[in-house]
N, C-alpha and C positions, 0 to 999 in steps of 0.2 A: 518427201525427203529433200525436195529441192529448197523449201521453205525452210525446212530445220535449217538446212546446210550456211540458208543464205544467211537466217539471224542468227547461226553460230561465228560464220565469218564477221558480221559485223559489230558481235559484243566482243570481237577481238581487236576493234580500232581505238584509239585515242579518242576520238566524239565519244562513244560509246561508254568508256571507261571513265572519262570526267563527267557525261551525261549520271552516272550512277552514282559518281563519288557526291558531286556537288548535292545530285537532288536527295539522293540518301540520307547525307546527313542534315540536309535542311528539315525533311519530314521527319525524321527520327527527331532529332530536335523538339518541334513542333508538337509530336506527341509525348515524347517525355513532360514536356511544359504539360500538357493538357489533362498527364493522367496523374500530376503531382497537386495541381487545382484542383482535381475533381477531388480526389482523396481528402486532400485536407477541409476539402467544403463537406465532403458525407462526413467526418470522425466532428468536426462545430455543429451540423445539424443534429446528430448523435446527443450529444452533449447537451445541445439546446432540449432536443423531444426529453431526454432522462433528468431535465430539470425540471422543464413542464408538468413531468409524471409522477416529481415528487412534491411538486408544489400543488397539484390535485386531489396526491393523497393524504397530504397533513390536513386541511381540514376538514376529513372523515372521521381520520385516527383523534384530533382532539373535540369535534362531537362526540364520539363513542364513548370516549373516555369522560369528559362530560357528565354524560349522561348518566354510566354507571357511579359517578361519583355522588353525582345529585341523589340517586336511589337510597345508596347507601346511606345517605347524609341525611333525605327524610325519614328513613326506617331508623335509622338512631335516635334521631327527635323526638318520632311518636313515640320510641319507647320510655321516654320521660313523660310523656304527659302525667298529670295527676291523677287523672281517670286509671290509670293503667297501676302510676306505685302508691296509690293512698288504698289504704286501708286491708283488708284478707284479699278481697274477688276483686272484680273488675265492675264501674261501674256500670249502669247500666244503658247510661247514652252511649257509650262506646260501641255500639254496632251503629247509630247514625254515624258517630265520627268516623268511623271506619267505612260507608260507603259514599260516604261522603268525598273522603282522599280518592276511594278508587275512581270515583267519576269525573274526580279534576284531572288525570291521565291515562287519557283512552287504552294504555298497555297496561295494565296491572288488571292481571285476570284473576286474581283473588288473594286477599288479606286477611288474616288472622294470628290471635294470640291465644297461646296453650297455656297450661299451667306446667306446674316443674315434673310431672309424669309424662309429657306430651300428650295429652288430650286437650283437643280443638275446645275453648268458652266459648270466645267469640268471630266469626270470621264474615264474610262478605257473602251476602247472600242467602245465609246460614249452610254454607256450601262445609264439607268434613265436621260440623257442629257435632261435638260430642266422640269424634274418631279419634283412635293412639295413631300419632304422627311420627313416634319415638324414634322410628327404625329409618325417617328420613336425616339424611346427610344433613339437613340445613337446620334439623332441629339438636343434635350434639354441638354441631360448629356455633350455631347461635347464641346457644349456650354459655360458653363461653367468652364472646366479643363479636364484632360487628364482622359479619359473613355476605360473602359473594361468591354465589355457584355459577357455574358454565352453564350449559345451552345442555337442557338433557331431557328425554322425553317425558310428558306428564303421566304418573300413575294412577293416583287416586281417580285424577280432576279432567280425565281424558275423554272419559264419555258423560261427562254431567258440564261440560263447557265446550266441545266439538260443536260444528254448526251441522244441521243434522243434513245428510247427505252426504258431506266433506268426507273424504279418503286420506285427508291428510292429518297424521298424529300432531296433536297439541305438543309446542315445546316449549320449554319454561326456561327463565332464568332467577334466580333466586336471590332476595336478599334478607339477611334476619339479622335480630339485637337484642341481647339477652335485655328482659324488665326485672325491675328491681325494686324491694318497697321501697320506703321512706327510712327501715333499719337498714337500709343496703342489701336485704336476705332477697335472694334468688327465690322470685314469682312466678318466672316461665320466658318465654320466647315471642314476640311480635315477628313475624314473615310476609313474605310479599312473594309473588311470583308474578313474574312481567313477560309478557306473550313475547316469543322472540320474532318478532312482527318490527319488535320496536328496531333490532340493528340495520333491517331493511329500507326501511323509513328513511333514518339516518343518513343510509347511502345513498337514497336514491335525493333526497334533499340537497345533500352537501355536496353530493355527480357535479363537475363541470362538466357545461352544455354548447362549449365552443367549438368547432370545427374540427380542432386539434384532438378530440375526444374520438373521434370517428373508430370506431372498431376496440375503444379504451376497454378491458372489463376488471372488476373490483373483486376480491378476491380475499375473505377475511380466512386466517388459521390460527389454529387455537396451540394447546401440546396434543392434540388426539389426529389433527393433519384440517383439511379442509370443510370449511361448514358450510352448506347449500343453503338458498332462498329460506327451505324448512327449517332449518336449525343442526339437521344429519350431517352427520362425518360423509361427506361423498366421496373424498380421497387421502386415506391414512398417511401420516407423517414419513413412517418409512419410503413410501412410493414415491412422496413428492423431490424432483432434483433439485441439488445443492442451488439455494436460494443466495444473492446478494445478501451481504449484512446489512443488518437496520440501519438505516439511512442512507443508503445507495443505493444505484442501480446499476444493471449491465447487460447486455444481449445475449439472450440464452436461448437455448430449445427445453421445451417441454416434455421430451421425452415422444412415444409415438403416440400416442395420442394428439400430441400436437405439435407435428413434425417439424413448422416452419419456425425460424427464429420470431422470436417476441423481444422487445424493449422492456425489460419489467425494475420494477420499481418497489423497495423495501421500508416502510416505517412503521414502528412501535406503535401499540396502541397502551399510551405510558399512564397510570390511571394512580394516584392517591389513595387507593382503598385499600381497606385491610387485608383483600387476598388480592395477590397480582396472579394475574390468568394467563399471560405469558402472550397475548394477542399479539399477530402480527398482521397487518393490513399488505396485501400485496397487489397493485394494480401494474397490468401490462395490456400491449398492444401491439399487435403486426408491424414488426420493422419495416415491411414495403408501405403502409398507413405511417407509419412516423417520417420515413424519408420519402415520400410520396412528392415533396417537393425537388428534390433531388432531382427525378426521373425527367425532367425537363429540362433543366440542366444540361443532363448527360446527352440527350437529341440534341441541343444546341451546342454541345463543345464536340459533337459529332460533326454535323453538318460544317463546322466552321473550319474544324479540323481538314475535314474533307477538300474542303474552296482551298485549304492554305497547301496541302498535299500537291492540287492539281496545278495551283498557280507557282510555285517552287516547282513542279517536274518541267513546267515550262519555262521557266526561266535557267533551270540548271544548261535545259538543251541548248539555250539560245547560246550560254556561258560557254559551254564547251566546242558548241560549231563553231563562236568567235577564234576561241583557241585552238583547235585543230585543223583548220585550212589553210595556215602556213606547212603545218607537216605533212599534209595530205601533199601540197603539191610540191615540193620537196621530193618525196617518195616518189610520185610519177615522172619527175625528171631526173631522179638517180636511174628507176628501170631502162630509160631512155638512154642514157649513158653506156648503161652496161649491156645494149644491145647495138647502138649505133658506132661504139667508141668516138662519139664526137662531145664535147663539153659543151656546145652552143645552148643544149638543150637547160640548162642552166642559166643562161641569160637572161632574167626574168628581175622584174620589180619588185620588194617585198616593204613592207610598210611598216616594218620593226625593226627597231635598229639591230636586237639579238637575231633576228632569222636573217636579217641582211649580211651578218658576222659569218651563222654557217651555210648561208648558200655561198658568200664567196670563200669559204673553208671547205668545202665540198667541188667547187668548180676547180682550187688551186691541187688539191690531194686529188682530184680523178687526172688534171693536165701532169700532176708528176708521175704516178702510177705507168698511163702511155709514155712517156719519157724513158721513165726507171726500165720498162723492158726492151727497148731495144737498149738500154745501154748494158744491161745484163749476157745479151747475146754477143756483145762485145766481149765483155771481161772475162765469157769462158773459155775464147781461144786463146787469152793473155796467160789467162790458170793455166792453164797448159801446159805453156813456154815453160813457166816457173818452176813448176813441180819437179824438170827436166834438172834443173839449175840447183831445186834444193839437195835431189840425192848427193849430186855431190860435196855437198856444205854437210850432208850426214854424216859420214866418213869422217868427215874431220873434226866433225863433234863431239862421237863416240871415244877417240882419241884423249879430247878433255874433259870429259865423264869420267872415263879412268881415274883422272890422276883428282877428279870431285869426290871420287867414291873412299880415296885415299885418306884425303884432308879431314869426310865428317866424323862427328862426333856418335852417331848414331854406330849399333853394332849390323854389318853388310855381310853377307856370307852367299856363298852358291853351294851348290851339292846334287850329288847326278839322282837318279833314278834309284840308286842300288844305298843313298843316303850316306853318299862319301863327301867328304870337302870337295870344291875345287876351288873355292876362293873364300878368303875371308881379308876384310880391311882390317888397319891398323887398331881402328877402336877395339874389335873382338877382342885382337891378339893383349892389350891392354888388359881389358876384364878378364879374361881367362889367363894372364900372364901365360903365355905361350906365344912360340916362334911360329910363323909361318909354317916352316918346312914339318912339325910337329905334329899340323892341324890338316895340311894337306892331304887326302890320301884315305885319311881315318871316317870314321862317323860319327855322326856328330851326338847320337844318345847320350856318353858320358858327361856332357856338361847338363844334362838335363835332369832336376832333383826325380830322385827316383818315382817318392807317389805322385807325381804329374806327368809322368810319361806317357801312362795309358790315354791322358786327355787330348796330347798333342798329340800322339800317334793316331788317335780316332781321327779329330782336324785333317788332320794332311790325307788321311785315305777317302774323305768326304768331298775332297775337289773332282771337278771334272772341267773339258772344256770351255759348260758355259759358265762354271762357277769355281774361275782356276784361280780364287783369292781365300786364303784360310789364316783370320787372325785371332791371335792365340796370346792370350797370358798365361804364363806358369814360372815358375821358382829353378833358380840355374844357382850352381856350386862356382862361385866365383875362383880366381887362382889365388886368396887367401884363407879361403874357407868358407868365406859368409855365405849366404845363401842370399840369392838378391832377386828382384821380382822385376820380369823383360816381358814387354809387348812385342813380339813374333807378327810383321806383315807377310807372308807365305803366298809367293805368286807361283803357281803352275805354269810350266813352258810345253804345249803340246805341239808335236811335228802334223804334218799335214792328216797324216792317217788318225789322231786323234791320240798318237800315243806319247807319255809321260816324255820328257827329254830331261829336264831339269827343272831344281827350285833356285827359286832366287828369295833370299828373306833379308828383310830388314826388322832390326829391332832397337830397343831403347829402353834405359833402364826407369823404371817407373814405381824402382821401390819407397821412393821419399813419398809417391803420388797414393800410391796403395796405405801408407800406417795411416795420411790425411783421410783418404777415405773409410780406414777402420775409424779412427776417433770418430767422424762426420757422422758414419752409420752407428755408432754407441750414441755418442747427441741427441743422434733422432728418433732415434727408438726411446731413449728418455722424453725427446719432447715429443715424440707421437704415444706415449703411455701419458703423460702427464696433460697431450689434448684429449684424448678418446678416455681418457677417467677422469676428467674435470667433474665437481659438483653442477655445473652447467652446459647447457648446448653451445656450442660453438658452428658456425658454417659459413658459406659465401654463396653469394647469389652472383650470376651474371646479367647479363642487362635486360635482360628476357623476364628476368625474377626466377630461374629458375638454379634449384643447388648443382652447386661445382666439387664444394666440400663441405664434409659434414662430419662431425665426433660421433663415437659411440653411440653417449647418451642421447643424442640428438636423433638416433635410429631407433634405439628404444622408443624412445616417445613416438616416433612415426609409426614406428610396427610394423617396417617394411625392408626387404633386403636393400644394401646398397645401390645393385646393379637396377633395382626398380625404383631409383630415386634420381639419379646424379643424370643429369640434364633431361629430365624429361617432367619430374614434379619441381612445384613450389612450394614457399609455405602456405599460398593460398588456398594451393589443395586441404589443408589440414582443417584452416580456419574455416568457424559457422558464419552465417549470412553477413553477420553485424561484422564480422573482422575482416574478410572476404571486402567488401566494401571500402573498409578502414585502410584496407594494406593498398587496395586497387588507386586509393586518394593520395597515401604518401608516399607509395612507391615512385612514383616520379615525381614529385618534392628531392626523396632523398637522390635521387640521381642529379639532379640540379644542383642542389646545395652540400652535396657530400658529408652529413652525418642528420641524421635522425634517432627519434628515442628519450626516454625510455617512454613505450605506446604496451599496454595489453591485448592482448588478445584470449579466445579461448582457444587451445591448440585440441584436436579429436585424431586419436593416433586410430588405425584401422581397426586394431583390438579392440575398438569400442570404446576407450576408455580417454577420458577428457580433463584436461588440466588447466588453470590460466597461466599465461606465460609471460612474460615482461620483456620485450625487445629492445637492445637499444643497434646501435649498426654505424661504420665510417666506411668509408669509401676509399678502395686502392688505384689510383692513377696510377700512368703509365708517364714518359718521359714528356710528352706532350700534353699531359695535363686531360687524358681522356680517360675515362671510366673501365678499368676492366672486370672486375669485382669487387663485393662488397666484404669487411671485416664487421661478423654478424655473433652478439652473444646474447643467449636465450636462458633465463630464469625462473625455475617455477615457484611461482605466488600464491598457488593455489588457495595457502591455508591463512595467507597474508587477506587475498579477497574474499574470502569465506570471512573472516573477520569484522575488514570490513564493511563487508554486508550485512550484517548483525549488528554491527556498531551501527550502522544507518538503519535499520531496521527498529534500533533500541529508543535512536536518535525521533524516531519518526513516531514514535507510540508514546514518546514522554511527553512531546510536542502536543500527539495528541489531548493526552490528558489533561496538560497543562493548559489547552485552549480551550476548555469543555467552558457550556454556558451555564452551568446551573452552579459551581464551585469557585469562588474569586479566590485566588492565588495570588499571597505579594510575598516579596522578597526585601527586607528591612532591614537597616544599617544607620545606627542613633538617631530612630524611631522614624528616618526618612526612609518614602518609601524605593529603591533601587530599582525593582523590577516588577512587573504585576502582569497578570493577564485580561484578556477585555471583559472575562463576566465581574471582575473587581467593580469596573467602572462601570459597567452595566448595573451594577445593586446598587453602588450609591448614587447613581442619574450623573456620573461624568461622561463629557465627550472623551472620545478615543484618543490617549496620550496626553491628558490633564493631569491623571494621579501621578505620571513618571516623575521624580523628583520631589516630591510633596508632602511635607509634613504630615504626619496622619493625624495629629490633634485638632483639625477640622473634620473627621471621621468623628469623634466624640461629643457628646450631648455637652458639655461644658469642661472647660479647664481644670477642675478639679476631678470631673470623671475621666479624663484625659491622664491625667498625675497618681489616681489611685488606683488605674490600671496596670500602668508602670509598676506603679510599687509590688502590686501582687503578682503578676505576671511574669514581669523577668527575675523576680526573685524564683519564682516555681523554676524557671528554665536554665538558672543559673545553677541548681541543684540535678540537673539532668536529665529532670522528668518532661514530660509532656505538659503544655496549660492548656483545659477547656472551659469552656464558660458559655452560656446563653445569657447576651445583654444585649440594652437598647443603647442604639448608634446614630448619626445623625448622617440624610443622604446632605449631599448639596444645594439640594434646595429648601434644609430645613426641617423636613419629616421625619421624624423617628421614626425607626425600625429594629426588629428583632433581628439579631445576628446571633450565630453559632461559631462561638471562635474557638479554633484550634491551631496551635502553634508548636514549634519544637525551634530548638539550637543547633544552628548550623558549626559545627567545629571548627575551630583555627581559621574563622571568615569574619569573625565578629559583626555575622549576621543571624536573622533568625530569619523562618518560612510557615507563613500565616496562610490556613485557608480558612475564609468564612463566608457560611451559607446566608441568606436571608430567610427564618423561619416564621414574621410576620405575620403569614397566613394561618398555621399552624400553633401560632400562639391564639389569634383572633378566637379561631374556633377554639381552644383548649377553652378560654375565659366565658363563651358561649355556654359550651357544656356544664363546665362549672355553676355559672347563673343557675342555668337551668337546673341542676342536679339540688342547690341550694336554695333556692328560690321558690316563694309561692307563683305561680302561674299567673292566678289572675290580680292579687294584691303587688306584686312584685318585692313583699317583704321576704324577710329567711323563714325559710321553713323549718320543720324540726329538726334535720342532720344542723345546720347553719345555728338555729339556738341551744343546740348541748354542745356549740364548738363557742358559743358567746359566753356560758352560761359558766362552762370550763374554764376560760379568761379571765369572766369577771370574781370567781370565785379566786384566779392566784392574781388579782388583784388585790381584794380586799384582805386576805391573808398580808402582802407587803408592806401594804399601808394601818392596818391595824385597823379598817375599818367594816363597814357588814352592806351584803348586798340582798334588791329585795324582789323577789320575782311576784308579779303580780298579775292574777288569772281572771281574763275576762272572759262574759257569756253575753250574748246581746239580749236584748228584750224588748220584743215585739219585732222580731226582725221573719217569723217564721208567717206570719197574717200578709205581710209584704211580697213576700214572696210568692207567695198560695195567691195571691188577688193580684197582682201585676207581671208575674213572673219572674222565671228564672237571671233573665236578660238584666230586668231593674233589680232584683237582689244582688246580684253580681256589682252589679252599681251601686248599692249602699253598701256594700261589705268594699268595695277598690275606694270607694270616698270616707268611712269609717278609718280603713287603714292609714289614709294618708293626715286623716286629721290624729290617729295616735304617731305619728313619724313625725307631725310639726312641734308636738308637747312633749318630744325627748329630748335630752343633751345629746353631743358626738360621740359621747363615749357609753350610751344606755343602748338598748335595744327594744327594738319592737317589731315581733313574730305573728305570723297567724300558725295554728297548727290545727284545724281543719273547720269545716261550718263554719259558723260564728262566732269562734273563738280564739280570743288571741289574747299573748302573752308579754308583758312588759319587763325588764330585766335592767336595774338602778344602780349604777356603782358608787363606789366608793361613801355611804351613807353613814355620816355619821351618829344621827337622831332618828329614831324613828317617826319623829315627828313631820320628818323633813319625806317620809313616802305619804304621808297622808295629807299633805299641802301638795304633793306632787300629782297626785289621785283624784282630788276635787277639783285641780285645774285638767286633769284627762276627762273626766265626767262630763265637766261642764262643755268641752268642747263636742264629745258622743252626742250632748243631749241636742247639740244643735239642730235644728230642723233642713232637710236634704232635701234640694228642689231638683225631682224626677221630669221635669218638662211638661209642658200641658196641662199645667195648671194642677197637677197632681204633686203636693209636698208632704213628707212624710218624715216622722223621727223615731227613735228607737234609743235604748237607757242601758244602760249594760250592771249587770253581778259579777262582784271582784272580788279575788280573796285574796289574801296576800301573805307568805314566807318568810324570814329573815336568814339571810346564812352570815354566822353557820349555827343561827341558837334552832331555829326550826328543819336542821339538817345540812348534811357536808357535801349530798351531793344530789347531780340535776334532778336523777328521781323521787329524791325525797323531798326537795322542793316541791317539784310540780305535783306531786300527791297532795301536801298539805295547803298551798293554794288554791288544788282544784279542792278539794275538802271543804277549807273554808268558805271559798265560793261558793257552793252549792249551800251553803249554811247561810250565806245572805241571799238567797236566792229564796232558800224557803223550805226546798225539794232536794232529792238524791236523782239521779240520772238513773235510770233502769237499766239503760243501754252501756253504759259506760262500764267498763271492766278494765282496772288498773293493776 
């Protein structure tokens, strides 16, 4: 107890108290610094680990994608090959070439091609050879156009490709493309299915292997929810929590399963294929492993923290004992004073000039003090004398009081116990136009307006000795009738025993003072209706911040009675964190500078219910220019901020879109361009801020394609419509590319707003497919769709010109002994070097086809002699008959059988042509084909 007692005495000293202040607020200080560093260095660490973890998982997301593109991109291919649309069935190397594919990528667990029932011809292995497939998904979809299926368990192929022992089900992913003959007629469906082996691969390839990986795990989801190592749904879409959108990330929990927050991270797995699968890649990692570096930090701004606490509590103390041992010993020479009554004790050296000031202000007021009392003991016997001296100056006082009481203006009256006159002055007799001798005697009720009597009669019976004063307003019947309005002083006279003697009253007329205070009180009741029903809050703050006054509305909004507001809340009370803070900043701003505003906040009245409010506020000074409250008016914005926050919200999404990489965006004004975004500049290989300003006729392949743009273009948009187009453009450096232009008319800006794609890639492959779809394979001439589209041409050519075209049908000979004795390889070789020698003996406007084996078709425009095909014929011949050096000293020739058509005398159209030169062909040939069925 004796220890409490001691350190309660001494947190009650001056050391003590600046010891606290100084070092207080030095370590307070010290660690607000330290926990505003720490924070902002975890939320940059944050930020850095959620870049890191998106920049790890793009290239997963674009392998995957990748990958399934490439699938899909060979399975469309092979479904062109020749082998696949020439002829009814399928040939028969097509099971090499099909196991072939499968062994050049270790994932493709089996290939095949059905016919248009779904039954397996050909496939890998000779695995479902001969099974209906019909009832699988990827043979309807196939069917139609190039298909990609998800990750789904194997049926057929489960237990004839399982590795034997394995417990774990085979998963597949699927890719298929309808085949088609040569007439375009629907043959059946080429498929794949690719072990889902392969997206693990993937991941585990593309995994960063840095440091920063430490505890990282990858995490693909489909639309069905989460897909495990196997290819299984582990954890359905419903269950998994609200995930980052694609391309962000942000610190989240996983639910209880995994309780602790994780850093996760969202990107697209964005793929070009004809089914998009919805894939999202999501990789996270244990926040305490992302900020793992942090954690060292935080010991070090501990420890430092610490040293700077300890070295400030020492120096506060030093600060304060400097400062407190002038007052300390001050203090012990006043006790000394006030026990010795000598001042000596004060004669002391002090080393400051202000403690020098009041020790000798202390030593002069303790030497007056002893002075002052004996001079007191003096001046009570002088009292004394006086007192003796003043009765008598009473007496004669009273005398001229009389004739005072006469002279005022004020109305004087006396009156006994029984409420009779004994005196009244001249002013009464004045107001009541009565005599003296009139008033003397009587009582005094009749000047008193009747319904005020009971109020004053109450008054005067409420006095008592120690409360013998009763002042009274009421309404008196003046001596011309008026009724006039008198303030009544009413002093009680009691005798010793306590009992009644007399009144003595003074009064004054106060009716001009009372109609002032009827208007005053109509005034104010107008301007307190028209403060307390303002459309906005009104109030005043004292220096504290707390309300003094407040309207109505202003209660409303709080939700709380008056009496539980007016100096004991602020408006800080109301405001959330953010305003609280805000108000705590400018509240002493506005004390300083006496007006602030207009500042928001969000005001939370107790009901719950919450508003934004717009403050603005002036300051009321006093005579001396010092603060006494504030003139405070409060606005609700609510629906003004709700707005605006929409508007930025709308602001923020258009931005978005506007900045997107994949869609160039300009804004054009007499064909310059005014505004644009950076994928513009990205397609045509500009640096960032070259196109702003810039003509766009360097976007254009030439000045003229520049000009017949114009023409068509703004004529479409001048009419109100939309213009599209796919045309080549020119980037900066020269290169043509495919663009996808889209434009509209901006109104009353005499601007327009162009967005254009680069479809370059998308064209490449269209003109790919096309080759190939048209195209012999190994000759690289047109095949038959490619020569009934020549044969069609050349026919409404000769029609316009008035002249005849001749199609002429070759057969090789001796090309089948070549073949049979050297193989497939060197036939292939004389039939690619054959073609190329009928493609040097045509004009640019003839044609020259193979349509299947050894036979191939020539197609002559514009003819006007028929003389001019058979000159044209013996220079094809002769160049056929040339001898073909196979290599290795093996050279060999071959002769060809021709027959030849005239359109339109031997026919109008492709088939009857090519019926009557294959006809004649085979008439100089010798023989009929057996095989041949036209």
């Amino acid at each position: 107890m004796r220890l409490i007692s001691s350190v309660s005495s001494w947190l009650h000293t001056t050391r003590a108290r600046l010891t606290l202040l100084f070092g207080g607020t030095a370590v307070a200080t010290g660690l607000v610094v330290g926990l505003v560093a720490d924070e902002l260095l975890t939320r940059q660490l944050t930020d850095l680990s959620g870049q890191s973890l998106m920049n790890s998982s793009r290239p997963i997301a674009l392998a995957l994608a990748q990958g399934m593109q490439e699938r899909e991109r060979e399975i469309a291919l092979l479904s062109h090959l020749p082998m696949l649309t020439q002829g009814a069935g399928y040939a028969p190397q097509l099971q090499a070439h099909l196991e072939q594919i499968r062994q050049s990528y270790p994932f493709y667990s089996w290939i095949g091609v059905t016919d248009t029932q779904g039954v397996v011809q050909v496939a890998t292995g000779y695995l479902l050879q001969g099974q209906n497939v019909s009832q699988r998904p990827w043979f309807g979809a196939g069917g139609r156009g190039p298909y990609v299926g998800d990750a789904h368990d194997a049926v057929l192929l489960d237990k004839l490709l399982r590795a034997p022992g394995s417990q774990v089900p085979l998963r597949f992913m699927d890719y298929a493309s309808p085949v088609r003959g040569q007439d375009s007629v629907f043959k059946g469906v080429v498929a794949a299915h690719v072990n889902w082996a392969w997206v693990q691969d993937i991941i585990r390839r593309s995994s960063p292997a840095a440091p920063l990986s430490s505890g990282l795990e990858v995490i693909l989801v489909n639309k069905d929810g989460v897909i495990n190592t196997e290819g299984a749904v582990e954890q359905p879409r419903s269950a998994l929590p609200i995930l980052p959108e694609p391309g962000a990330f942000r610190v989240m929990s996983w639910g209880n399963a995994s309780p602790r927050p994780y850093l996760t991270a969202v990107v697209p797995v964005s793929t070009q294929t004809a089914t998009d699968l919805g894939w999202l890649l999501v990789t996270r990692q244990p926040l305490e492993m992302a900020l793992q570096p942090i954690s060292r930090l935080h010991t070090l701004l501990a420890l430092l923290l610490g040293l700077m606490a300890a070295l400030l509590a020492g120096l506060a103390y030093g600060v304060a004992r400097r400062f407190s041992q002038p007052v300390e010993r001050l203090a012990d020479a006043a006790r000394q004073v006030q026990v010795t009554g000598q001042v000596d004790a004060l004669d002391f050296e002090m080393k400051t000039v202000e403690f020098q000031h009041l020790r000798s202000a202390l030593q002069n007021m303790a030497q007056g003090l002893l002075e002052g009392r004996a001079a007191l003991q003096s001046a009570n016997a002088e009292l004394e004398q006086r007192v003796a001296e003043r009765t008598v100056a009473l007496h004669q006082s009273e005398q001229r009081y009389l004739s005072i009481l006469e002279d005022q203006t004020e109305i004087i009256c006396r009156f006994d116990a029984s409420n009779r006159m004994t005196f009244v002055n001249e002013a009464f007799c004045r107001l009541f136009d009565l005599r003296r001798d009139e008033v003397v005697g009587q009582v005094w009720a009749p000047i008193v307006h009747p319904d005020d009597l009971p109020l004053v009669t109450k008054a005067l019976h409420g006095v008592s000795p120690v409360q013998p004063l009763a002042v009274v307003e009421n309404r008196v019947v003046a001596g011309d009738g008026t009724i006039r309005w008198c303030q009544f002083s009413n002093r009680a006279l009691f005798d010793d025993d306590g009992q009644l003697v007399e009144w003595q009253s003074v009064g004054r007329d106060v009716t001009e003072r009372r109609q002032l205070e009827a208007e005053l009180a109509q005034a104010s009741e107008r301007f307190q209706d028209l403060y307390d029903h303002a459309p906005c809050g009104y109030y005043a703050l004292d220096r504290q911040g707390k309300y003094v006054h407040l309207n109505l509305l202003t209660l409303q909004w709080l939700g709380l009675p008056r009496e539980e507001v007016i100096g004991k809340l602020g408006p800080a009370d109301f405001f959330d964190d953010e305003g609280k803070a805000l108000f705590n900043a400018c509240f002493p701003v506005f004390l300083q500078n006496g007006k602030i505003g207009p500042l928001e906040f969000n005001l939370c009245g107790r009901g719950g219910e919450q508003r934004r409010v717009s403050v603005s506020s002036t300051a009321i000074l006093n005579a001396q220019g010092e603060y006494m409250m504030s003139r405070s008016i409060m606005y609700d914005v609510s629906e003004l901020h709700a707005a605006r926050q929409q508007l930025h919200t709308l602001n923020l999404e258009q931005q978005a879109m506007l900045d997107n990489d994949l869609i160039g965006i300009a804004k054009v004004k007499d064909r310059v361009i005014v505004w644009r975004n950076p994928a513009l500049e990205r397609i045509f290989g500009y640096a960032p801020g070259m196109l702003q300003g810039r003509l766009t006729e360097e976007m254009y392949v030439d000045r003229e394609d520049f000009l017949a743009f114009g023409r068509d273009a703004y004529a479409v948009l001048a009419s109100g419509q939309h213009y599209r187009q796919q045309r080549r453009m020119r980037k900066v450096t020269g290169e043509i590319v495919w663009i996808d232009v889209n434009g509209v008319l901006l109104e009353g800006q005499g601007e327009s707003l162009w967005l254009m794609q680069d479809i370059t890639a998308m064209k490449q492959y269209q003109e790919q497919v096309e080759h190939i779809a048209f195209h012999d394979a190994l000759t690289h001439l047109p095949n038959r769709l490619l020569l009934a589209d020549r044969m069609t041409q050349a026919f409404a050519l000769s029609d316009r010109t008035q002249t005849q075209a001749a199609v002429c049908y070759f057969d090789l000979n001796g090309f089948k002994p070549i073949n049979d004795r050297y193989g497939h390889d060197m036939g292939d070789e004389v039939l690619k070097i054959t073609g190329r020698r009928l493609l040097e003996q045509v004009r640019g406007n003839d044609t020259a086809a193979r349509i299947g084996g050894d036979e191939f078709v020539l197609v002559l425009t514009a003819v006007k002699d028929p003389a001019e095909v058979d000159q044209a014929l013996r220079r094809v011949m002769a160049a056929i008959e040339q001898p073909i050096d196979l290599g290795g000293g093996r050279v060999v020739r071959v002769s060809a059988a021709v027959g030849t058509a005239l359109y339109p005398r031997d026919g109008t159209t492709s088939f009857e042509l090519l019926r009557a030169a294959d006809q004649a062909m085979y008439a100089d040939k010798g023989h009929v084909s057996a095989e041949r069925s036209l």
